[in-house]
N, C-alpha and C positions, 0 to 999 in steps of 0.2 A: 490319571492311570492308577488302579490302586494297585498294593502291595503283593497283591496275587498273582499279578502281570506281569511286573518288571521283575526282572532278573537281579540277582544282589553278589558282588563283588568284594573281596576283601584287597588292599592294597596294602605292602608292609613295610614301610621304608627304613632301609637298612644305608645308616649316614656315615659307613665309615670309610676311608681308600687308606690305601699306602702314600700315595702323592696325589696332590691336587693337581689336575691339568691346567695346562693352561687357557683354556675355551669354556671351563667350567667355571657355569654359574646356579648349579643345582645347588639344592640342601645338603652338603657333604661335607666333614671333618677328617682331615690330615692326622695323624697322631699329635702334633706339637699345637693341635688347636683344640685338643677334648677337654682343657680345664677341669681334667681330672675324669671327667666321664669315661666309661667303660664299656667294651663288649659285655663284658657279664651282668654288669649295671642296665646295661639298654634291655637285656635280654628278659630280665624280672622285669622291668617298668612296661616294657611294651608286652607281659601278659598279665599285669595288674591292667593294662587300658582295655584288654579283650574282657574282662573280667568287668569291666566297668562300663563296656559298651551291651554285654547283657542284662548291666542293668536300665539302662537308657534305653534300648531299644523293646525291652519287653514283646511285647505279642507282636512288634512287627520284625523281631527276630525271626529269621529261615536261613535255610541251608546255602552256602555258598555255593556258584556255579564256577566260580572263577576265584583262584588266589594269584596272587601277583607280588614276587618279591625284586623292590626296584631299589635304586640306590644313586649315589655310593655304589661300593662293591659289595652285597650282601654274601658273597662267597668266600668275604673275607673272615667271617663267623665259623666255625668249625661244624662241619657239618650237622653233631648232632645237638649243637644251638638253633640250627636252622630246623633241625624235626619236630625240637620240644617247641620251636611256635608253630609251624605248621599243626601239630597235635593240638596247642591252643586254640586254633582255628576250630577244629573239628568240635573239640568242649564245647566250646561257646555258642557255635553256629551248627557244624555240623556241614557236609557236603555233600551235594547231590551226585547220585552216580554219575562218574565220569566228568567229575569236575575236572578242570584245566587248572593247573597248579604248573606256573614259570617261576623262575628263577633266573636273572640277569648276572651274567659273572663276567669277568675280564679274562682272558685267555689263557692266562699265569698264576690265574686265584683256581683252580679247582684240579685234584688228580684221582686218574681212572678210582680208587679208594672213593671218595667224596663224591660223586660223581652216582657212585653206585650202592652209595648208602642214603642217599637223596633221592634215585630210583627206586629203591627197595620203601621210602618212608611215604612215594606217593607222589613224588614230584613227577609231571607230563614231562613238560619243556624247558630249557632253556636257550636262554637268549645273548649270545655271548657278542662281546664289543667289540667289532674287529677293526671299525670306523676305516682301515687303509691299508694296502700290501707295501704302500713303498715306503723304503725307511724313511725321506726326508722326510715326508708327509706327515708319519707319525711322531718324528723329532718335532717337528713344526707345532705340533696339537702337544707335546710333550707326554705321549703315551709311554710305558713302560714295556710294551710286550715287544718282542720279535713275532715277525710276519708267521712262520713257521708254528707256535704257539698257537696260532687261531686255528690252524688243522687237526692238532694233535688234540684240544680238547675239543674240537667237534666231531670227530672221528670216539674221543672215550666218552661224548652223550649216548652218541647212536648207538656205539656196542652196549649198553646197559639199556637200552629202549627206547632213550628219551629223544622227544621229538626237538628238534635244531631250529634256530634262527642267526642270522646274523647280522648287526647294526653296522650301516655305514652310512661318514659324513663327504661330502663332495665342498667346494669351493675353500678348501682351506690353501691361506694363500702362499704362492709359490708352487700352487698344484696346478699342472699341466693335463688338458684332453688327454695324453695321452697316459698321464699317473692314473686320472682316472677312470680309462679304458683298463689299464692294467689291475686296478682292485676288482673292478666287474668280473672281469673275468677269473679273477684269482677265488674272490664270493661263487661264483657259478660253478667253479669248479669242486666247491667243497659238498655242492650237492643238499643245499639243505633245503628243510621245509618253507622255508618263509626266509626273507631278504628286508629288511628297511634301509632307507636312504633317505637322511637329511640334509638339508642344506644348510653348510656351515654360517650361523648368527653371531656376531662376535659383539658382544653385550658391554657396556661401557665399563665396570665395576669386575672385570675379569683382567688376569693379567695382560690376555691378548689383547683384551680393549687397550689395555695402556701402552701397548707395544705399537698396537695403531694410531692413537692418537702422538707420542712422540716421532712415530715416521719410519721406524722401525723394517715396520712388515707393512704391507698396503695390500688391501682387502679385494677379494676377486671381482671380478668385473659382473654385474647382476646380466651381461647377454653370454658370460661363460658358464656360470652356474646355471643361465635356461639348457645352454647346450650339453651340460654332463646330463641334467635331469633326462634331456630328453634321449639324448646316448642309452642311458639307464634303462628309459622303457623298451629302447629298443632291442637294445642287449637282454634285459631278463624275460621280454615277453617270448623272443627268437630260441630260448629255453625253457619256455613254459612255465613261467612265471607269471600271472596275471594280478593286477593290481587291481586291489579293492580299498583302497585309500592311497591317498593323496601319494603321501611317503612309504607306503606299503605293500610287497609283493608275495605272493603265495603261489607255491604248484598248485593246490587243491582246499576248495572249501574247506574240511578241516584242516588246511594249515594256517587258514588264518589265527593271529593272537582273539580270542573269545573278550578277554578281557577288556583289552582298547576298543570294540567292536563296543562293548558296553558303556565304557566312556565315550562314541561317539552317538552314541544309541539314547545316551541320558537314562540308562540305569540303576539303580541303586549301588553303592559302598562305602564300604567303613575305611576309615587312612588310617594304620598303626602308624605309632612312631613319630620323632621331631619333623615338625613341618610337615606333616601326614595332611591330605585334604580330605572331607568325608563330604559325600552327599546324599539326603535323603527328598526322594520327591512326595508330592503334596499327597495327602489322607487325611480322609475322612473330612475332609475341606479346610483342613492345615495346609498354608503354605509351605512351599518347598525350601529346605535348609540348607546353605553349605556353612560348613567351620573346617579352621585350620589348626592344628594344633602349634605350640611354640617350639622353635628353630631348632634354640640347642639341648645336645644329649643332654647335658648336666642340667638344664631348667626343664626338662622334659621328666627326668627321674625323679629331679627332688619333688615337681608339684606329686606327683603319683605314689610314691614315695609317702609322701604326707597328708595322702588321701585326699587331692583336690583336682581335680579336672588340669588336663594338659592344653584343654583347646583356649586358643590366644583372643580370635575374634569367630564371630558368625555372622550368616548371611542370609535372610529372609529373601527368596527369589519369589517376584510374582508372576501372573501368568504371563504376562509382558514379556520379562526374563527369559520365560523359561523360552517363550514362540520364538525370541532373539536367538540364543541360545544354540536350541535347536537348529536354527539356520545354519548359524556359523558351524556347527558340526557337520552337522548331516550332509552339507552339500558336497563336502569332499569325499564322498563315498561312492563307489562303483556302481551302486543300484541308483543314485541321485535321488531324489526327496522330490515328494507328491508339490507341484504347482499350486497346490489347495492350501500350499503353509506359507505360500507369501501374498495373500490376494493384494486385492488392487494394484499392482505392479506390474501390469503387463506391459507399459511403457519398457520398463527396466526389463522385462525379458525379451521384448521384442530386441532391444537395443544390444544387446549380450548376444543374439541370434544374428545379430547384423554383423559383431563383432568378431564373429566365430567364436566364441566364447563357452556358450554353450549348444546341444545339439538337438536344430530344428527337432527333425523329424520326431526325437523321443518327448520336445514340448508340446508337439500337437497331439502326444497320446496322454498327458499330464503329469508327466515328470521333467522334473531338471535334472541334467545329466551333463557335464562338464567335460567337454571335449582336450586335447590334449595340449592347447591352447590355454584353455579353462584353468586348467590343474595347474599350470604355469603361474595363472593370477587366479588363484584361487581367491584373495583377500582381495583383490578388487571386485570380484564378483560380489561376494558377500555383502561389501559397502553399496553395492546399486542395487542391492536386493532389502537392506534392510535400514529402516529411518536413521 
């Protein structure tokens, strides 16, 4: 597909919190873990890498349709650190009308001030972390916010314009159907554009992992997390919410995130920032690339800093890759994915159809479409669909 077609993306990761949760195993730094690195440090390195990606990218540089600042707490940068990269963005690339420009914040990182100086500089949406209304739950995940904080800065997006989402985790353990009946509805009530819900992974090399493995805490039962999930679609479709990915609800076509929509779409973008991933797909009969850049703030600044490239390894995809790939995305998507991208496998579709897994009628018009079942085991569909 060449560069004319796909859409291109900036993503910009901002690696810093006040506390490390305890379920986190993103690319994020504590204060007592920056070995000196800086907010203000990060902020020059990550627009010497914009600065550096136009020259990499040359003629298949274009206008962003999507920016996306993820984290960490990227709210936790002063707002107008966040406009001078945003601005970087625009230098370098440049945006097409009506670009989608988020911003993920914690509930107690941003006030109506900030909030509406990020409106005023271009920012759409944000995406604020509510992850749970009930206190233990959040004790449990060791979040900082009170419940009440998730209203009050959803309520100071929407008075400045900006369009609302809000993240939440289910099976975190010691959570009860009925805690997580009580977030749904606490989410539904705030009225936003768009809703996610994950399912809590509790990662070995995480604090909670270790709290799990000594005996501590003990991890929710995989037939209770089917049942919040499915609680979930009941709860937000019954409010008009309609899920167009897997973990993803939206009132309306535009409230979907454009950006994720791209990452499931296999679009083109650039990762600012430590542990940033970039991907560019195949031109002009170059295979398709992904790189990552290196982890930490302070080995991220110095390489840039000293004029040498931030990314650690790369990754030559071929078409192979990519036909995989694509599977594994696309299938969790509400429109489901054309039958033509998995041939020879009708054994395995018929078998999925037998399974209630996915749904008859929409494979005899030639799409797969992953029934509510499906999205349940999404990842075992996947494995019987692909070598």
């Amino acid at each position: 597909m060449p560069d004319a077609v796909r859409d291109f993306g900036v993503y910009v990761h901002v690696p810093f919190c006040s506390v490390r949760c305890g379920y986190c195993d993103f690319n994020t730094y504590a204060p007592g873990e920056l070995g000196g690195a800086t907010p203000a440090g990060y902020v020059e390195a990550a627009l010497l890498e914009m600065e550096r990606a136009r020259e990499v990218m040359g003629e298949r540089a274009r206008p962003a349709s999507t920016v996306f600042f993820g984290g960490g707490t990227p709210t936790l940068l002063p707002a107008d650190a966040m406009v001078r990269l945003l601005d970087g963005v625009r230098d370098v690339w440049g945006l097409v009308p009506g670009a989608e420009i988020t911003t993920e914040a914690n509930p107690d990182s941003v006030t109506p001030a900030s909030l509406e100086a990020l409106a005023a500089a271009g920012f759409t949406r944000v995406s604020v972390g509510m992850q749970s209304a009930v206190p233990h739950v959040l004790a449990t995940l060791e979040r900082t916010h009170v419940p009440a904080n998730v209203e009050t800065a959803v309520a100071g997006a929407r008075a400045v314009g900006l369009a609302t989402s809000v993240d939440l985790i289910y099976g975190t353990p010691g959570e009860s159907l009925a805690d997580w009946s009580q977030s749904l509805d606490a989410a539904i009530a705030l009225e936003p554009d768009h809703i996610s819900a994950y399912a809590l992974v509790i990662e070995p090399g995480t604090r909670m992992g270790a709290q799990l493995r000594r005996g501590e805490i003990a991890a929710t039962d995989p037939d209770t997390q089917a049942d919040m999930y499915e609680l979930a679609e009941s709860r937000l479709s019954d409010a008009g919410y309609a899920w167009y990915e897997v973990s993803n609800w939206a009132r309306t076509e535009r409230g979907r995130c454009r950006h994720n929509v791209a990452y499931w779409t296999s679009q083109d973008w650039w990762g600012i920032g430590p542990g940033a991933h970039s991907y560019l797909g195949p031109a002009r009969g170059s295979e398709a690339k992904r790189w990552w850049n290196v982890k930490h703030p302070r080995a991220y600044a110095d390489r840039l800093i000293a004029g040498e490239e931030p990314a650690a390894e790369y990754e030559q995809l071929t078409p192979e890759d990519l036909e995989l790939e694509s599977v594994m995305l696309r299938v969790r998507l509400a429109e489901g994915m054309p039958l033509a991208l998995v041939p020879g496998r009708s054994d395995a579709v018929s078998a999925l159809i037998a399974d209630g897994l996915i749904d008859g009628r929409a494979a005899l018009g030639g799409t797969l479409l992953l029934t509510l079942r499906g999205r349940l085991l999404a990842d075992a569909v996947v494995r019987a669909l692909t070598p």
